[in-house]
Backbone bond lengths (Angstrom), bond angles and torsions (degrees), N, CA, C in turn:
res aa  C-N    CA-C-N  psi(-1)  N-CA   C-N-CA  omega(-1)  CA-C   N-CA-C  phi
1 X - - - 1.455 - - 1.529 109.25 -
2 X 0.842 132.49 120.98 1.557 148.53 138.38 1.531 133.29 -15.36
3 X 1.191 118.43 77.34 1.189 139.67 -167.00 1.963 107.87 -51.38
4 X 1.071 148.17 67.21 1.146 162.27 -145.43 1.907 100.81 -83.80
5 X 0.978 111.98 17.01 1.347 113.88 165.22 1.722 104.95 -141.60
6 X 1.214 111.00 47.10 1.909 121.81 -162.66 1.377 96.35 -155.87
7 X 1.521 113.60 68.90 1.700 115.70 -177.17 1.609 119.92 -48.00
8 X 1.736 102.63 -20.01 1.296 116.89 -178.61 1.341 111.81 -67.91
9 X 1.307 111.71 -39.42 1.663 136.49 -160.82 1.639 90.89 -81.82
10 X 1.114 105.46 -51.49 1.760 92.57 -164.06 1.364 117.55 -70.23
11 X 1.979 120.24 -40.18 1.195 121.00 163.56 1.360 123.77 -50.99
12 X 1.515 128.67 -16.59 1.372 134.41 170.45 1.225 121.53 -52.82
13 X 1.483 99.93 -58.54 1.613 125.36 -165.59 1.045 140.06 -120.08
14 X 0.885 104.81 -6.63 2.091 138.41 -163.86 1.559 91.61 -80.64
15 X 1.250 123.54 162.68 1.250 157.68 144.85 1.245 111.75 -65.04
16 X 1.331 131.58 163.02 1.435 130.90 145.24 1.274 116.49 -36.39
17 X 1.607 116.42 -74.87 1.391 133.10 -176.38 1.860 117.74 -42.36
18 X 1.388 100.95 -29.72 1.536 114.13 176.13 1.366 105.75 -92.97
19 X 1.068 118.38 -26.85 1.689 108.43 -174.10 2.160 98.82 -81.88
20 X 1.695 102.39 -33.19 1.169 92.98 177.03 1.991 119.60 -85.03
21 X 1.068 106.77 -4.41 1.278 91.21 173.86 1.797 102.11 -112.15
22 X 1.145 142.54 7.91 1.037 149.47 122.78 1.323 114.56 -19.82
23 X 1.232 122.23 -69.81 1.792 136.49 -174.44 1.436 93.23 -80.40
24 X 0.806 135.30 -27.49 1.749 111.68 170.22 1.181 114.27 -112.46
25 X 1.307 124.11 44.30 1.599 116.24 165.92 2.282 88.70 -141.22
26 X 1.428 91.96 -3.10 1.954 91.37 140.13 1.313 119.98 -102.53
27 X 1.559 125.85 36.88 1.778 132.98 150.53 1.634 84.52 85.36
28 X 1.815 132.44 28.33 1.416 88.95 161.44 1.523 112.63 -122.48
29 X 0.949 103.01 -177.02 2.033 121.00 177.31 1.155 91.63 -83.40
30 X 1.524 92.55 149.35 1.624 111.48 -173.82 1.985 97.25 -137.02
31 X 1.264 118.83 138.04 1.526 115.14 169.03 0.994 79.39 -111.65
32 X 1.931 97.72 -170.45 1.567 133.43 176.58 1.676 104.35 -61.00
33 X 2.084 102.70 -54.40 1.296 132.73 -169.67 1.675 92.28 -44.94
34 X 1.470 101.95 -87.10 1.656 106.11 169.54 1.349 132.41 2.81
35 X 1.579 97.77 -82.71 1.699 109.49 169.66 1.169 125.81 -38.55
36 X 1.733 104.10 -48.69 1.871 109.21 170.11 1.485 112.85 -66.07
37 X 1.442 133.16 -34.11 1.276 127.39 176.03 1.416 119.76 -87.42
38 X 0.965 134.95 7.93 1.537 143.55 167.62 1.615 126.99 -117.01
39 X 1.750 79.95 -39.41 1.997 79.00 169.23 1.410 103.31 -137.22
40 X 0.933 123.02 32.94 1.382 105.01 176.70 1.583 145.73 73.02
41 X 1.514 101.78 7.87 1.591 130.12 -149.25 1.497 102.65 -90.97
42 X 1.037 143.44 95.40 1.172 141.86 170.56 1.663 111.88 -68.04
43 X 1.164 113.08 -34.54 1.898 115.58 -176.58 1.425 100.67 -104.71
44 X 1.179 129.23 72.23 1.600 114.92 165.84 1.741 147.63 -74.83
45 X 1.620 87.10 -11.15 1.390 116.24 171.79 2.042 101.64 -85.25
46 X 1.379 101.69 -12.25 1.881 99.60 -173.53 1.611 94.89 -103.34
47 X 1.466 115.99 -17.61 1.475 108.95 -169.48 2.243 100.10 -103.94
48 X 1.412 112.00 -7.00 1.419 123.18 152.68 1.222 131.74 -75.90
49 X 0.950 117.80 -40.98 1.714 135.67 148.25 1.502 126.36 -44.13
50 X 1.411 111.46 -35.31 1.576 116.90 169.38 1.099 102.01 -88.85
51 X 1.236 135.93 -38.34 1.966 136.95 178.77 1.223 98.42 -57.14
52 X 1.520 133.18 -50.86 1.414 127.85 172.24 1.438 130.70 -64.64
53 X 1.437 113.98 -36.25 1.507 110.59 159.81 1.542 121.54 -64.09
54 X 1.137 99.29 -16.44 1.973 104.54 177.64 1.688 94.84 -89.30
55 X 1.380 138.57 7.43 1.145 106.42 165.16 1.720 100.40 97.64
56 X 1.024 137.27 15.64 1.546 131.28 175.97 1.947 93.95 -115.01
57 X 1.292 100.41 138.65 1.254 105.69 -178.11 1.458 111.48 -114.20
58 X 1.699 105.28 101.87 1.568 124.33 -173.15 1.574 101.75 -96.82
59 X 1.010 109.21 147.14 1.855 133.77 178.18 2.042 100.69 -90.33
60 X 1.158 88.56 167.39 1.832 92.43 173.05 1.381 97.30 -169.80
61 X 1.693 115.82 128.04 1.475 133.05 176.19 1.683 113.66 -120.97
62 X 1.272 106.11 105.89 1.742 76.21 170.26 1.644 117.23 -68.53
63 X 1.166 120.56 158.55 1.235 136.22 175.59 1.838 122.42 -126.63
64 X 1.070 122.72 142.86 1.311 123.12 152.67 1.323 139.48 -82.42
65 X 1.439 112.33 105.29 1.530 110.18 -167.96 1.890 99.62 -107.17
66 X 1.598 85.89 153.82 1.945 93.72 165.72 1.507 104.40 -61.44
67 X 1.349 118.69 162.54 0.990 132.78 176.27 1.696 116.08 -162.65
68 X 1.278 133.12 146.43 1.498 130.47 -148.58 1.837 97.34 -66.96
69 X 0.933 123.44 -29.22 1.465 131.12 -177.51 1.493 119.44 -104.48
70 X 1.568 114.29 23.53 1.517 119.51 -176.50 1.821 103.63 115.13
71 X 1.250 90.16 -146.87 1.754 100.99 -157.09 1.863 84.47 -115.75
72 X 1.848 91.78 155.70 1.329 97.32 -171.98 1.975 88.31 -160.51
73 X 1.746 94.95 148.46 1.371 103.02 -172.90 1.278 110.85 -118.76
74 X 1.845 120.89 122.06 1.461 120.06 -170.25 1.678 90.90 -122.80
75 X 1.272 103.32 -168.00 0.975 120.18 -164.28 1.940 105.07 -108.80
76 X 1.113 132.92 167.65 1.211 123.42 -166.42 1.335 123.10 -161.63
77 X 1.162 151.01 89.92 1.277 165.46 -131.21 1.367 139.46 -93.92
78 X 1.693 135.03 119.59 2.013 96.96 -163.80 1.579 75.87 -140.34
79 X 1.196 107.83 -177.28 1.542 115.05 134.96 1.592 116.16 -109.07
C-alpha cells in the first residue's frame, strides 16, 4: 500500500490519479496548468471524474489566473 504522506513513495508508484488525489487530500489546489507541471497530466478534468466515480468527493471553482496575454479562467480543484 502506498504511503500517501511519502511524496517519495507516491512519485514511485502512484498513477496519475493517485499522485493527484494524494496532493489534494494534503489541503492543496490543483489546476489543469498544475497537473501538467507536477505530473504530467494533460486531462485533469478526465483524471477528476474517475476520483469521483471511485467515491472521493472533489469540489471545482473556476478561478482567474494571469496569463502572458491577459487574464484567463480555469477550473480548480480541492477536496
Amino acid at each position: 500500500m502506498i504511503d500517501l504522506t511519502d511524496p517519495d513513495q507516491i512519485e514511485r508508484s502512484a498513477s496519475q490519479e493517485m499522485k493527484i488525489l494524494a496532493y489534494m487530500k494534503t489541503g492543496n489546489t490543483i489546476t489543469g496548468f498544475e497537473a501538467l507541471n507536477h505530473f504530467g497530466c494533460f486531462r485533469l478534468p478526465a483524471r477528476i471524474h474517475k476520483l469521483k466515480q471511485d467515491g472521493h468527493v472533489i469540489h471545482k471553482q473556476m478561478i482567474e489566473i494571469d496569463t502572458h496575454d491577459g487574464k484567463s479562467r480555469v477550473a480548480e480543484y480541492w477536496m
